[in-house]
C-alpha positions as CSV (number, residue, x, y, z in Angstrom):
1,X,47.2,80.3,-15.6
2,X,48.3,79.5,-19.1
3,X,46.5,77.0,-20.9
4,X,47.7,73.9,-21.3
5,X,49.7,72.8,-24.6
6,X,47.6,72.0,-27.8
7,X,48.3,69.2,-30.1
8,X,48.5,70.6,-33.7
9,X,49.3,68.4,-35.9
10,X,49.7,65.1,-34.6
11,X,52.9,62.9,-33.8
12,X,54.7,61.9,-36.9
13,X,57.8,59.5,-37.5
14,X,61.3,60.4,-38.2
15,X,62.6,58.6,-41.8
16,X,64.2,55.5,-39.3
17,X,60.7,55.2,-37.2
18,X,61.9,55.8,-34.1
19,X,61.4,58.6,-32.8
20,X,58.5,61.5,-33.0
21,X,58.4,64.9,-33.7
22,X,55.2,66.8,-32.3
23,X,54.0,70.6,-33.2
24,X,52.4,71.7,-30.6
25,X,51.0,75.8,-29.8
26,X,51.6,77.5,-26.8
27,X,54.5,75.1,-25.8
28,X,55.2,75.1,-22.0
29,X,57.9,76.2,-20.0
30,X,58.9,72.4,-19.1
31,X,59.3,72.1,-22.9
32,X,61.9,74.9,-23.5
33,X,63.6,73.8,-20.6
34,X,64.0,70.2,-21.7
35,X,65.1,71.4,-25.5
36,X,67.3,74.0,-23.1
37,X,69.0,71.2,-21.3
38,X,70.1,69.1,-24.6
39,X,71.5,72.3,-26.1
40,X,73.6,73.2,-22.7
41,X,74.7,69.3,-22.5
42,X,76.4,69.9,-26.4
43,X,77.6,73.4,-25.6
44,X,79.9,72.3,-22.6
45,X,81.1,69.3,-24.4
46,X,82.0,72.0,-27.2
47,X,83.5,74.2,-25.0
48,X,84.6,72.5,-21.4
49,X,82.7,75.4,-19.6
50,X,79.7,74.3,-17.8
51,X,77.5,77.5,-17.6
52,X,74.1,77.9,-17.7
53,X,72.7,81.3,-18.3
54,X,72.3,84.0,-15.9
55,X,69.3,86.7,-15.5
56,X,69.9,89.9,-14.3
57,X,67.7,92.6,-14.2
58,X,68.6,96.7,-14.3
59,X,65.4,98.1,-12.1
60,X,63.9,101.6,-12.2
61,X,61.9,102.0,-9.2
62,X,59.7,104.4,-7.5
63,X,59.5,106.0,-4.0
64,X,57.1,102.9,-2.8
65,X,59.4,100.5,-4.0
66,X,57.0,99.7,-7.7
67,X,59.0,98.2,-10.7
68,X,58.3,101.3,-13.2
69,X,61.1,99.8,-15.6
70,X,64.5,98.9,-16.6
71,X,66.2,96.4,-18.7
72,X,65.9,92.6,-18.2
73,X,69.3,90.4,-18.9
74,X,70.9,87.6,-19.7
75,X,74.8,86.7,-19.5
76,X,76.0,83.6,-20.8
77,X,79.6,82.9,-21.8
78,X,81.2,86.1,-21.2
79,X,79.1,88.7,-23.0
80,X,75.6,90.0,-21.2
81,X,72.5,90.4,-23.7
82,X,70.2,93.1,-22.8
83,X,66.8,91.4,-24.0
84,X,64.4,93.8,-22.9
85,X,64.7,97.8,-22.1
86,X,61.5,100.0,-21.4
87,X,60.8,103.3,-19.3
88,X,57.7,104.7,-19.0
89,X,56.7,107.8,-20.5
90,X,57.2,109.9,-17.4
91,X,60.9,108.8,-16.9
92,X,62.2,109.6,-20.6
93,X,64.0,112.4,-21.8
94,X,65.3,112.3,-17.6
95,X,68.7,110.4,-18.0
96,X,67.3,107.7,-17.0
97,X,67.8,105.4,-19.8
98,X,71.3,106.1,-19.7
99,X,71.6,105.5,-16.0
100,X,70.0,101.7,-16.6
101,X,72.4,101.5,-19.2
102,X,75.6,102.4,-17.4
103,X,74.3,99.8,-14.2
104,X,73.8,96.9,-17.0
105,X,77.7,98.4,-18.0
106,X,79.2,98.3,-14.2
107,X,77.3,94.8,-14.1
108,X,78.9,93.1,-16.6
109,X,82.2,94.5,-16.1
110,X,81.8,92.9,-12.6
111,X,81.5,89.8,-14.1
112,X,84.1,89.2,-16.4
113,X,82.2,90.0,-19.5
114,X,84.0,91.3,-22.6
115,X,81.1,93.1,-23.8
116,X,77.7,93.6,-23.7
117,X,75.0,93.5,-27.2
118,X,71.2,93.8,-28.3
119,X,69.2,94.1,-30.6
120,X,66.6,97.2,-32.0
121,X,64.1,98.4,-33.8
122,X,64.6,101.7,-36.1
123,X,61.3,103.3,-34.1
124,X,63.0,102.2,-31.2
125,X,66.1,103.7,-29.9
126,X,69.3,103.4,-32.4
127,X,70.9,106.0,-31.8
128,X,70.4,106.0,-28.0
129,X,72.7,102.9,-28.3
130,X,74.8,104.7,-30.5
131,X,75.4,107.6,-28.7
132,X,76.7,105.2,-25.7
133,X,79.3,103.6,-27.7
134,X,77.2,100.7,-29.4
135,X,78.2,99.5,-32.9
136,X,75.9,98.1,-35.2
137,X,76.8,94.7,-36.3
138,X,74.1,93.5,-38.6
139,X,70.6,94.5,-39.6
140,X,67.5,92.7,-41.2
141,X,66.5,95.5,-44.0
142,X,62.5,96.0,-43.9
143,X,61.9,93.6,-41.2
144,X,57.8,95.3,-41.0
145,X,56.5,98.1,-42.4
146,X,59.4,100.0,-43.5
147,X,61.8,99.4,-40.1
148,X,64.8,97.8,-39.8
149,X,66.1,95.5,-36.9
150,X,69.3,95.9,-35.9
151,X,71.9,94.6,-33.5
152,X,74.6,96.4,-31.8
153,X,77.3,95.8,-29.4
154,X,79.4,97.4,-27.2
155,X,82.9,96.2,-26.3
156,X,84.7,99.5,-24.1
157,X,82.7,98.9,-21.1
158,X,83.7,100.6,-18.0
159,X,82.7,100.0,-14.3
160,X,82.1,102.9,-12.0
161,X,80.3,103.9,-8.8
162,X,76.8,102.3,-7.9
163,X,74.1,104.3,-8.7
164,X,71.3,104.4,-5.4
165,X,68.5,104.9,-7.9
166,X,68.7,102.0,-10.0
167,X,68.6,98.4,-8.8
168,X,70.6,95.6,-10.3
169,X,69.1,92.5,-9.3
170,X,70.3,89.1,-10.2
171,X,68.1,85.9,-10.7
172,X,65.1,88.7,-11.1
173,X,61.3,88.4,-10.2
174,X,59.4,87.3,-13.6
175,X,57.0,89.6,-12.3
176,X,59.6,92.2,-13.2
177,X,60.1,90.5,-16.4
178,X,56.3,90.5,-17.7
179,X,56.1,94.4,-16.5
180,X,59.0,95.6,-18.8
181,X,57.8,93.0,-21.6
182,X,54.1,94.5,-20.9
183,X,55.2,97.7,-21.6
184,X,57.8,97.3,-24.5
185,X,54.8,95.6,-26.6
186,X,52.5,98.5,-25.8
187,X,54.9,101.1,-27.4
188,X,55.4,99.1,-30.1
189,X,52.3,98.2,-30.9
190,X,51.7,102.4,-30.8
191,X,54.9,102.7,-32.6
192,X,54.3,99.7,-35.6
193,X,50.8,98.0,-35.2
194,X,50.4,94.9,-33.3
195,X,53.1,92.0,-33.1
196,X,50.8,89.0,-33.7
197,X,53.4,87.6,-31.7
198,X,53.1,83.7,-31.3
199,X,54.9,80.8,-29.9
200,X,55.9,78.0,-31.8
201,X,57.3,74.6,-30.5
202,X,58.7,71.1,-32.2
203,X,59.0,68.4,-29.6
204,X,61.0,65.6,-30.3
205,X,60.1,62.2,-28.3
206,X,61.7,58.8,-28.3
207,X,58.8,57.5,-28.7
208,X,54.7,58.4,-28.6
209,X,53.9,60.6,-25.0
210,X,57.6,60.0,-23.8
211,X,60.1,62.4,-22.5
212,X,61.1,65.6,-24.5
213,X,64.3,64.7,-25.4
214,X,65.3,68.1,-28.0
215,X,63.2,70.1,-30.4
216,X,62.8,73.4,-31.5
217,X,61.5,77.0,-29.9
218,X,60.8,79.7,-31.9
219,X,58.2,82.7,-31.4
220,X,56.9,84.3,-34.7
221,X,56.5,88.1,-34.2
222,X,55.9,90.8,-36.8
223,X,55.9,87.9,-39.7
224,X,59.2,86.5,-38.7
225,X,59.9,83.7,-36.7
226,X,62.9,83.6,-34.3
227,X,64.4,80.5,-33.6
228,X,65.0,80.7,-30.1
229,X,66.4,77.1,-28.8
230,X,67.2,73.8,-31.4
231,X,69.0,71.0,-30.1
232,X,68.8,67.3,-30.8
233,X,70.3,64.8,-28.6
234,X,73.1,62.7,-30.0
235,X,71.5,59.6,-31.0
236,X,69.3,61.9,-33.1
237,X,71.6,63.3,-35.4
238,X,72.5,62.5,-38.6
239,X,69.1,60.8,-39.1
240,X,67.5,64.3,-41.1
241,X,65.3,65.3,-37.9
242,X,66.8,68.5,-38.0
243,X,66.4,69.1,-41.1
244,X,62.6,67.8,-40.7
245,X,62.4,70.4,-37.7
246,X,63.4,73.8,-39.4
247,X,61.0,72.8,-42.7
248,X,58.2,72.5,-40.6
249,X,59.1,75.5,-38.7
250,X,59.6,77.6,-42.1
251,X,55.9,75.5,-43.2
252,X,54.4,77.3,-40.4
253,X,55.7,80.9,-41.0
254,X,54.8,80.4,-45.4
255,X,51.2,79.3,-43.5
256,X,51.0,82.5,-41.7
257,X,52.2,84.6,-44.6
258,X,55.5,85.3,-42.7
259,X,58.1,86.5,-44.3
260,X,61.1,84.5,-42.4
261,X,63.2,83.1,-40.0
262,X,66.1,84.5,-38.2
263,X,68.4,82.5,-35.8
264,X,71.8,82.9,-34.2
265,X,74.4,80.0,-33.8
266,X,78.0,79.5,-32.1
267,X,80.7,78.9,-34.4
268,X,81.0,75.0,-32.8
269,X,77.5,74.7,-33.8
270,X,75.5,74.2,-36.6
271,X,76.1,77.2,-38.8
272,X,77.0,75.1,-42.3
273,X,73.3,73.2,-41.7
274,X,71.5,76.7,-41.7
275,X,73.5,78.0,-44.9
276,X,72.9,74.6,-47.0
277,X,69.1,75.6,-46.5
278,X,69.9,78.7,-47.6
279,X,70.5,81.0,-44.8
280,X,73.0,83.4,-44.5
281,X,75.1,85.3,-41.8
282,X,74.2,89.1,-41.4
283,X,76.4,89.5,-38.1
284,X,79.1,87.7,-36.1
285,X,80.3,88.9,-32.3
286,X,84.1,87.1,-32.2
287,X,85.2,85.5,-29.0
288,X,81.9,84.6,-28.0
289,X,83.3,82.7,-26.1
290,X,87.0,82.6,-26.6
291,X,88.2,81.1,-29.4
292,X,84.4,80.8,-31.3
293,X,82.3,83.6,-32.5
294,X,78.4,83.9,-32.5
295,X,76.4,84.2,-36.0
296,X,73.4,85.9,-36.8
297,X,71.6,84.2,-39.6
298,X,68.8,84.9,-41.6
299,X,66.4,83.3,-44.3
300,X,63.7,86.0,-46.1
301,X,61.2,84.6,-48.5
302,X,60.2,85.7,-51.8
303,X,57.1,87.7,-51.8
């Protein structure tokens, strides 16, 4: 059972004294779901589409019926992100990783997506993406120890017949979900030390112990801190408490002796906020959805 969340730092006051903005370690789930909510309540006003996100999950099983790996997945406005990919050691070099590829393909294709994307490490598998048609979009040079992170995207992809030996499954197990992850952070680890991976939450409150009403996710891994979720409710803007949420958030990685943050945005979002505190856009997916694109930003710290 996880432990419950910690206070950090305290509550503290926004500039108008109304409402409070708490750091707190380990955040819950119920937390990311509330800042979740106020972000999916902007983006359909933004866009007039309604969706929440979807997981899906590309399965490699055995002849008892184990999870031994796959891809886990999310598709939300007409692309599918492949967020985690892992085989064991006994399944690579097999086809295999192709074959869980080619199902996350035929799954997207099935629903409407124009493409599919992800994101790598340069100990991981680039040019296994490559070689199935991915593209590299962007790249954060000397993201730990010498290795890049890239993202790539694929755009040509094709449906086909169902393949009996994988197992697309939609709305997936979390079970599944903490297998795959278990495994990809063991051959990193092996591959580029330990991720010291963390997670990070902002919760902002109308007032003291009240409802979550937006904040900010992030997980710091490798010295770099993601931004995951950031959404403020509309009687919170304009007052500086996002502003107030990303320099505590960057506060916390200088703390840690981290060497970033990386974040992406929609096009109807918030992308001139993140380059007036100086980040900058390494890679944009157009029509994401239709009409808008989808940034990749990024904000590395002197040494």
């Amino acid at each position: 059972m996880p432990s419950a969340p910690r206070l950090v730092d305290g509550a503290a006051r926004d500039q108008s004294g109304a409402m409070h903005i708490e750091h707190i370690d380990a955040p819950s789930p119920a937390i990311r779901a509330a800042i979740s909510a106020a972000i999916d309540v902007y983006n359909d006003s933004r866009t007039g589409r309604p969706e929440p996100a979807e997981r899906v999950a590309v399965l490699l099983r055995g002849p008892d019926g184990a999870t031994l790996g796959g891809a886990w997945c999310a598709l939300y406005y007409d692309w599918l992100h492949v967020d985690l990919l892992h085989l064991p050691e006994a399944a690579r070099g097999q086809g295999f990783g192709t074959r869980v590829m080619r199902a996350v393909e035929r799954a997207a294709v099935r629903r409407g997506c124009r493409g599919v994307w992800l994101d790598t490490a340069t100990f991981q598998a680039p040019g296994f993406y490559r070689g199935l048609g991915f593209t590299p979009i962007g790249a954060i040079a000397d993201y730990q120890q010498g290795h890049d992170r890239m993202w790539l995207l694929k755009r040509d992809i094709v449906d086909g017949p169902d393949d009996p030996g994988v197992h697309v499954v939609w709305e997936p197990d979390d079970a599944d979900h903490a297998l795959i992850l278990d495994q990809l952070v063991a051959f990193n680890a092996q591959q580029a030390g330990p991720s010291e991976s963390r997670l990070f939450g902002l919760a902002v409150r109308d007032v003291t112990e009240g409802p979550v009403i937006g904040g900010l996710w992030g997980r710091m891994s490798r010295q770099w801190l993601c931004v995951d979720l950031l959404a403020l409710p509309e009687q919170a803007r304009g007052r500086r408490i996002g502003t107030e949420l990303m320099e505590r958030a960057e506060a916390m990685v200088r703390r840690h002796g981290g060497r970033g943050v990386w974040l992406d945005t929609f096009s109807f979002q918030a992308r001139p906020f993140y380059e007036k505190r100086g980040y900058r856009v390494f890679g944009e997916i157009p029509d994401y959805p239709a009409p808008h694109s989808r940034f990749l930003l990024a904000k590395r710290f002197a040494a």
